[in-house]
N, C-alpha and C positions, 0 to 999 in steps of 0.2 A: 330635779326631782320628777320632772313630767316625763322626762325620755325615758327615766330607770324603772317610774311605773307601769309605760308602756311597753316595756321590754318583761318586765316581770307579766304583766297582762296577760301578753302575746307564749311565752312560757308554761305558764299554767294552761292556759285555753288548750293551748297544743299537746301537751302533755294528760287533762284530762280526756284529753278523745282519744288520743291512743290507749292509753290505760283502758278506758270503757270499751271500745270495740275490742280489745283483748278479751275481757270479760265476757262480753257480750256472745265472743264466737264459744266460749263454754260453756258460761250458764243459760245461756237457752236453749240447746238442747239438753241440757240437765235436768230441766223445769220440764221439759218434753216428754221426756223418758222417764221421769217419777209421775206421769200422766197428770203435769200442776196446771190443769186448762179452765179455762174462760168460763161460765155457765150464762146463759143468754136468759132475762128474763122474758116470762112469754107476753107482757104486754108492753114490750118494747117492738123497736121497728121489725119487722119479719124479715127483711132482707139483711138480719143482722144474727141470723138462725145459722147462716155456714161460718159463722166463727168460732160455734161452737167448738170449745179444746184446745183453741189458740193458745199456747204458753202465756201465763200469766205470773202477778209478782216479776216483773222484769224489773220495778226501776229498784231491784238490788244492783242492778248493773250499774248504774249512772251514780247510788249513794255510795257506792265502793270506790267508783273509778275517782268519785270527787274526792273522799275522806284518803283514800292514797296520797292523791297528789297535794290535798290541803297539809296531812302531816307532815309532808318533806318541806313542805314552806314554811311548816312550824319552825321544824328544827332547824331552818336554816338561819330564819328570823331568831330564832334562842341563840345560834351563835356567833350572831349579829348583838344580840344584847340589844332589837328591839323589838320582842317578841308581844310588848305592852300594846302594837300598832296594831296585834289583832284580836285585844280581847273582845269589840265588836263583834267581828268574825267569827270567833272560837263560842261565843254566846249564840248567835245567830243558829250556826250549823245545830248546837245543841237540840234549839228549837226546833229546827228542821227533822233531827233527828229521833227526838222524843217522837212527834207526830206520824215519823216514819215506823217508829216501832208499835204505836199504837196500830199502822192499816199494816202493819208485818203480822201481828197477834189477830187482828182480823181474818185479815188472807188466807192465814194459817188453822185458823180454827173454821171457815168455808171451805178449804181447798185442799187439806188434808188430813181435818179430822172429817171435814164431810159433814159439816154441824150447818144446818138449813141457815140459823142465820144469821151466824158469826156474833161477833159482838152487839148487844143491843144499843139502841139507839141513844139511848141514859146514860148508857155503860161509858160510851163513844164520847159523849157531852162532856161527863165530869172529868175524863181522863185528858180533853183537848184543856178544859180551862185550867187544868192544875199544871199543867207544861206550860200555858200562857202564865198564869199567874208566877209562875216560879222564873220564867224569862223576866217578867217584868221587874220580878224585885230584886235581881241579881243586877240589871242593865242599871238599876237607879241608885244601890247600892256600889257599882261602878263610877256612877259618875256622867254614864253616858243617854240617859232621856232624861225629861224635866217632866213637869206639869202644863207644859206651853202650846195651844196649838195655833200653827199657823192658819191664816186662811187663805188660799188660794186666789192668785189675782192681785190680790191686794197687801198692805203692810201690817195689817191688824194681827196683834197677837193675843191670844188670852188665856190668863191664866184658869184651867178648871177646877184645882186643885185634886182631892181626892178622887170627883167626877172623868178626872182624865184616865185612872188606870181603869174603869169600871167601860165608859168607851174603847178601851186600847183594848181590853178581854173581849169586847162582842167584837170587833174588826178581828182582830189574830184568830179565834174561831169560824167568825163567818166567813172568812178569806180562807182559810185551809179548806174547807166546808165546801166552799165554791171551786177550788179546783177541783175536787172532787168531781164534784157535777160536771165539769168540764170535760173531764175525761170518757167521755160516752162516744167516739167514733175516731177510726184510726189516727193516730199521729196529734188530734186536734189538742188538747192539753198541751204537749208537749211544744207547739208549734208558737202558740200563746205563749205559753212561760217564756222561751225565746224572745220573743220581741221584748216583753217587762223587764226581761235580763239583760236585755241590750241598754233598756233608757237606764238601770240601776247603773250598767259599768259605764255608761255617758256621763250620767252625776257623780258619779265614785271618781272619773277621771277628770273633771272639771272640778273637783270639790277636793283632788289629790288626798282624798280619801283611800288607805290603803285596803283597808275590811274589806268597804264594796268593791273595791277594785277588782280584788281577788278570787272574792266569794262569786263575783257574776263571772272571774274568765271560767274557776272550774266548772261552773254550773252549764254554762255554756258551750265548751268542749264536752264535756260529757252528755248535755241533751241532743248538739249534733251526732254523735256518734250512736246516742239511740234513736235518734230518730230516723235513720237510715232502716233500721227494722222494725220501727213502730208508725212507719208511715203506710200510706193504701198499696196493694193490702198486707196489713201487719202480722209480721213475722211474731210479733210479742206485743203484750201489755202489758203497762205497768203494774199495774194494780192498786190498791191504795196505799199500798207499801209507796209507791212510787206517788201517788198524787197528793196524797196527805204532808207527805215527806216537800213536796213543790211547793206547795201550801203554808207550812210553816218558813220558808226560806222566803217566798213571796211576802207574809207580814214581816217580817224579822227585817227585814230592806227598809221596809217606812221607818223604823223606829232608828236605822242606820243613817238614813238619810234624815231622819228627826221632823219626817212630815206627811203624817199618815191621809191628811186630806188630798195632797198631791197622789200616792201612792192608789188613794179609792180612786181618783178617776186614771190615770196607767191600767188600774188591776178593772178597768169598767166593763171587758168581756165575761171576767168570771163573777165578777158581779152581777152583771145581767143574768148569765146564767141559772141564779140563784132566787133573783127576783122573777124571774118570767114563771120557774114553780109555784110561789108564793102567791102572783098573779092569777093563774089558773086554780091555784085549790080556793082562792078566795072565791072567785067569779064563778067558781061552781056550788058550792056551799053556799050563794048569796041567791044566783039565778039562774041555777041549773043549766048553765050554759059556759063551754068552753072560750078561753079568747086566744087560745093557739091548736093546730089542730095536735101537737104531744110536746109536752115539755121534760127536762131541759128542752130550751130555743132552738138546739140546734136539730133536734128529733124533729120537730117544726117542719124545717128548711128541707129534712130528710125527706119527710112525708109530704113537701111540695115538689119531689123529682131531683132538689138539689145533687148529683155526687157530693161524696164525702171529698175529695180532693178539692171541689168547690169552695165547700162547707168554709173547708181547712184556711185556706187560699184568703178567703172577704171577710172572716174571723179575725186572721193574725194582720191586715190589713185595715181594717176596724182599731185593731191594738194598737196599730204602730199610729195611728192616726189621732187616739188617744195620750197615747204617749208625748208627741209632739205637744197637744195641748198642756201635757202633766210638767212639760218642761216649762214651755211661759207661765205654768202655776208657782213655779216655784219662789 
């Protein structure tokens, strides 16, 4: 079972990168030429003024090249007749894909109706929770989450009851939420998700778990093959198409692995990312004083001289470092 996972693994991975850089060498210049560029806000960093036009909406690239290769593992597994081994999986993507379509109608209505400010923030809210909420009763209705959460470290289980889906909705929003954030300088989003995608297909193949297995080769192949042109300096961005879309595939993993506390510290870069804003608006609404000099953190790091290759670099190092912890959590 471990060598034919491996093999299946090594398969997809491979196959979604080729897929993606196919993609990739079209649709961005596609996105180029129907003028789908970047727009810099202006109290962001200033050295981040010549990316203005950047092709944007890229990670249609990497959701395409995955959902290809994941259907043919459908259908192969349907005539295999044990297609049941990926309803995780087929649940999972959905989530992913819901979220993706929410920063696609985003995207869409900033970058080519030209609408200042696309979806509003409300808008954005209620439309993350009803794709969490609607994962959540399908996966329990399946069979496949409980009411139980682990604690990390240790053997303690507890049951929250009701309490646990009401936690599982603020994690699946604040984790899509937070990639988001994350995605603020070349490649870095993308460079993250990688590493968290690693420790999933680590647990996925020590847990001969087929879902995760699978779900982390394509994600995997296909963010290597965009991240060849969404690293410094970037050929393309994703957009929220693409980050929202990472986002929802990131919480969808905990719930796969059935241990969302292990999963918060793995995911503890985009987390941070999320809390170091939070940090700042409180600390200034409190004491009229900054405790970063620009947030997201890694604007921070920008506006200490960091390169973004840097940035990139002690981020997903950071991750992997976390991740190793996320493992002895488990």
């Amino acid at each position: 079972m471990f060598k034919q996972l491996v093999t299946e693994f090594l398969a997809v991975g491979v196959s979604s990168f080729l897929v993606t850089a196919i993609l990739c060498h079209y649709i961005i210049p596609a996105l180029s030429k129907k003028h789908i560029g970047q727009s810099i806000r202006a109290e962001g960093p200033q050295s981040h003024r010549v990316k203005a036009g950047t092709p944007t909406m890229g990670g249609i690239c990497f959701i395409m090249g995955m959902f290809i290769v994941l259907a043919a593992v459908a259908v192969i597994y349907a005539f295999r007749g044990t297609q049941n081994e990926l309803i995780p999986l087929a649940l999972t993507a959905c989530l992913a894909l819901l979220n993706g379509f929410i920063g696609l109608f985003d995207d869409f209505r900033k970058l080519v109706k030209h609408e200042n400010e696309g979806l509003k923030a409300g808008q954005k809210f209620i439309l993350q929770c009803a794709a969490a909420a609607l994962y959540l009763w399908i996966m329990t209705l399946s069979g496949h989450i409980d009411t139980l959460l682990h604690i990390p470290f240790t053997d303690i289980v507890i049951d929250l009851g009701i309490g646990y889906y009401i936690g599982a909705m603020f994690f699946i929003v604040g984790l899509v939420n937070s990639v988001n954030l994350t995605d603020g300088i070349d490649g870095l989003a993308t460079a993250v998700t990688l590493v968290v995608t690693a420790f999933i297909a680590f647990v996925g193949l020590n847990m001969l778990n087929t879902s995760m297995t699978l779900i982390s080769a394509a994600l995997i192949g296909s963010l290597l093959a965009f991240l060849r042109k969404n690293c410094h300096v970037a050929e393309v961005f994703m957009g929220d198409t693409g980050s929202l879309f990472l986002g929802g595939a990131m919480a969808g993993a905990a719930f796969m692995i059935n241990d969302i506390l292990v999963m918060v510290i793995a995911c503890g870069v985009f987390i941070f990312e999320t809390l170091s804003v939070v940090i700042q608006v409180t600390a200034f609404k409190t004491t009229n004083k900054r405790v970063f000099l620009m947030t997201p953190i890694h604007h921070h790091f920008e506006a200490k001289k960091w390169s973004e290759n840097k940035i990139v670099v002690v981020f997903s190092l950071v991750s992997l470092a976390l991740c190793v912890l996320a493992w002895f959590g488990l």
